[in-house]
C-alpha positions as CSV (number, residue, x, y, z in Angstrom):
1,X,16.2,19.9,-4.6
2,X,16.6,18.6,-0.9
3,X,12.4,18.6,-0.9
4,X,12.3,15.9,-4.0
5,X,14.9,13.7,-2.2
6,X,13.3,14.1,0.6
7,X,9.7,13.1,-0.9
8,X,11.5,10.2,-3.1
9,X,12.9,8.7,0.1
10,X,9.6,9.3,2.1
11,X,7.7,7.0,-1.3
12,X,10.8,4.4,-0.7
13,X,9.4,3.8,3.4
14,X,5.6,4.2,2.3
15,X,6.3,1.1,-0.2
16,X,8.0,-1.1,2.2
17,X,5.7,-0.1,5.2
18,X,3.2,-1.3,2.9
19,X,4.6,-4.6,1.6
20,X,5.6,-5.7,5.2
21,X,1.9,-5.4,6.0
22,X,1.1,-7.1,2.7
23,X,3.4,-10.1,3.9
24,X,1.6,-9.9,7.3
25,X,-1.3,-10.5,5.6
26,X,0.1,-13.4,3.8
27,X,1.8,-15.0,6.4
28,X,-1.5,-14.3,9.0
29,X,-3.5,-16.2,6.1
30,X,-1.1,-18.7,5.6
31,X,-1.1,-19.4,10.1
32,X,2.7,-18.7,10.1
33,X,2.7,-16.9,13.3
34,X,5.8,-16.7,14.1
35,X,7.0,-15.0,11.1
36,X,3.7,-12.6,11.3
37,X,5.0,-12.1,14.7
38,X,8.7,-10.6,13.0
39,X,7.1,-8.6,11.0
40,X,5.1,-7.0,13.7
41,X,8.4,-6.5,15.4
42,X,10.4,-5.1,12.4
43,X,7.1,-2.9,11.8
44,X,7.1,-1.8,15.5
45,X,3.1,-2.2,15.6
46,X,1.6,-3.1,18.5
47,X,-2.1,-3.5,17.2
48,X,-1.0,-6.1,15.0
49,X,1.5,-8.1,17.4
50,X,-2.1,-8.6,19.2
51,X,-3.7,-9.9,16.3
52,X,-1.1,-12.3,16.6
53,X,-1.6,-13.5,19.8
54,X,-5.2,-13.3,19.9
55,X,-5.4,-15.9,17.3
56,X,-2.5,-17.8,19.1
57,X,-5.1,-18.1,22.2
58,X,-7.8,-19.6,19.9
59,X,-8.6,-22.9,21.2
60,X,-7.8,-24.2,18.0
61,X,-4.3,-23.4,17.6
62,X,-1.7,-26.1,18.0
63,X,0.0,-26.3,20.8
64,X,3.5,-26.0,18.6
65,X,2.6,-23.0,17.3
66,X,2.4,-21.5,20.1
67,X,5.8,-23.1,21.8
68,X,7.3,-21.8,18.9
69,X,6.0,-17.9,19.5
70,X,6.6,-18.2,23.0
71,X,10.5,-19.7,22.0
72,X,10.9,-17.0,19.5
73,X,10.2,-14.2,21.4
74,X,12.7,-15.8,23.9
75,X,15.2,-15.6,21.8
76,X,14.3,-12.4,20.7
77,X,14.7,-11.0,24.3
78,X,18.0,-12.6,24.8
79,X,19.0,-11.4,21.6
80,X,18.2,-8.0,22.4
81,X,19.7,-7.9,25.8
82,X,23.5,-9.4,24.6
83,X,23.6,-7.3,21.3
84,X,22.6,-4.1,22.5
């Protein structure tokens, strides 16, 4: 009994593992970075946060967008360091 909980909970992660990545996609496709850049964070996936800011470095991305990452993961930091 404990086993098929177990394996219904592990098929609940597996599916939203995979739709966070599937909303990566989206949101890398759609040159949202910033929100790209959460989901890497709520993910926890390092190879992908560099995707991010790889194509934050191309020359043709907008100088707001990248103002923005750079403010958000400010504000991520300070977030982290008062709440926890």
């Amino acid at each position: 009994m404990l086993s098929l909980i177990a394996d219904v909970n592990f098929s609940k992660v597996c599916h939203a593992f995979c739709v966070f990545r599937y909303l990566f996609q989206l949101l890398m496709e759609a040159g949202c970075l910033e929100w790209a850049m959460l989901v890497c964070v709520i993910l926890r996936d390092a190879v992908l946060f560099l995707r991010v800011v790889n194509l934050a470095c191309l020359a043709d991305t907008p100088h707001d967008v990248v103002r923005r990452l750079q403010s958000g993961l400010a504000l991520l930091e300070q977030w982290i360091s008062t709440d926890w």
